[in-house]
Wavefront OBJ file of the C-alpha trace (Angstrom):
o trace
v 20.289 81.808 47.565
v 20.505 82.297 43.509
v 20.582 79.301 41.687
v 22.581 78.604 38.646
v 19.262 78.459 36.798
v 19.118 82.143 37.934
v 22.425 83.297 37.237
v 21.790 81.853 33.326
v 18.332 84.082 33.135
v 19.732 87.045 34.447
v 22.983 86.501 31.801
v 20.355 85.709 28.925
v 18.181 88.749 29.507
v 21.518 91.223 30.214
v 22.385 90.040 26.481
v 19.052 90.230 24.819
v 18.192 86.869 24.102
v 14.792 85.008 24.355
v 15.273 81.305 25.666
v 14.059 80.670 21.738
v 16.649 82.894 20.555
v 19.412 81.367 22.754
v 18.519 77.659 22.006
v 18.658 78.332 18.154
v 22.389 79.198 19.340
v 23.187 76.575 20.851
v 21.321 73.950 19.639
v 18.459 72.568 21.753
v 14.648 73.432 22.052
v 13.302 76.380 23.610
v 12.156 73.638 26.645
v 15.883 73.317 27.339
v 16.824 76.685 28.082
v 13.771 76.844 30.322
v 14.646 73.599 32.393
v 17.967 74.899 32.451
v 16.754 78.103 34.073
v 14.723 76.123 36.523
v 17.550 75.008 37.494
v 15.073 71.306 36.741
v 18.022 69.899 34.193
v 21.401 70.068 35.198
v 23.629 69.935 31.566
v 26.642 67.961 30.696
v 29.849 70.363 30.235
v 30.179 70.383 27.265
v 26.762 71.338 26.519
v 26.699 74.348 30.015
v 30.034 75.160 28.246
v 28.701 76.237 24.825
v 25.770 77.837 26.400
v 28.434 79.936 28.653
v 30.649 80.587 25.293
v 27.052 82.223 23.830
v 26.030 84.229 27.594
v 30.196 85.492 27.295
v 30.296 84.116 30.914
v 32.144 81.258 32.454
v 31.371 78.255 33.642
v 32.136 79.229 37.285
v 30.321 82.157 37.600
v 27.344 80.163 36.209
v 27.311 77.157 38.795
v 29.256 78.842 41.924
v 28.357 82.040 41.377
v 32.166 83.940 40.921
v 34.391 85.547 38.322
v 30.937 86.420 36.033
v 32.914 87.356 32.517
v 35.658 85.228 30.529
v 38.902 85.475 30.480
v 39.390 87.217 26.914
v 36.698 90.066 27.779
v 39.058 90.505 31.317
v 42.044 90.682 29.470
v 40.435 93.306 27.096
v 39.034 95.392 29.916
v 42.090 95.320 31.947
v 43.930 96.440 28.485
v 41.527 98.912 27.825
v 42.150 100.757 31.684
v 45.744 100.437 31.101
v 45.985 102.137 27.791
v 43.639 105.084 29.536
v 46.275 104.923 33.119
v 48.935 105.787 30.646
v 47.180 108.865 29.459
l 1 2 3 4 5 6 7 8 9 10 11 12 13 14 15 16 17 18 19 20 21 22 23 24 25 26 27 28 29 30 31 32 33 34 35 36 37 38 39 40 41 42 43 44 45 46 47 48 49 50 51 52 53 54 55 56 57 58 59 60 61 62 63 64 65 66 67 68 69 70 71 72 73 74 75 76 77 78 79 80 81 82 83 84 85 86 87
């Protein structure tokens, strides 16, 4: 079963970060984003929430494993296929 820790990995390495790289975004030491990937340090919501602003995914998909991009970059895609539907 894929962990949360798991899902963030797979999200930071889809978007081309290093776990240096994505804790100078948000804040925190390299160490973090490794215990967070561990799934060894489980982060306050506001803190899981800024990393899942940086990964463009939401906080669902990362903990439960559903719905894996926000809402803006849904509304965009489903935008996008209706302006080509219309074609």
């Amino acid at each position: 079963m894929e962990k949360p820790g798991d899902r963030l990995r797979r999200a930071r390495i889809l978007r081309g970060y290093s776990q240096k790289q994505l804790a100078k975004e948000v804040g925190c030491v390299r160490h973090t984003i490794g215990r967070l990937e561990s799934s060894r340090y489980h982060p306050n919501i506001e803190f899981a929430a800024k990393v899942c602003r940086v990964l463009d995914i939401t906080l669902d998909w990362y903990w439960h494993g559903t719905k894996k991009h926000s809402d803006l970059k849904g509304r965009v895609m489903t935008a996008v296929e209706d302006a080509f539907d219309q074609e």
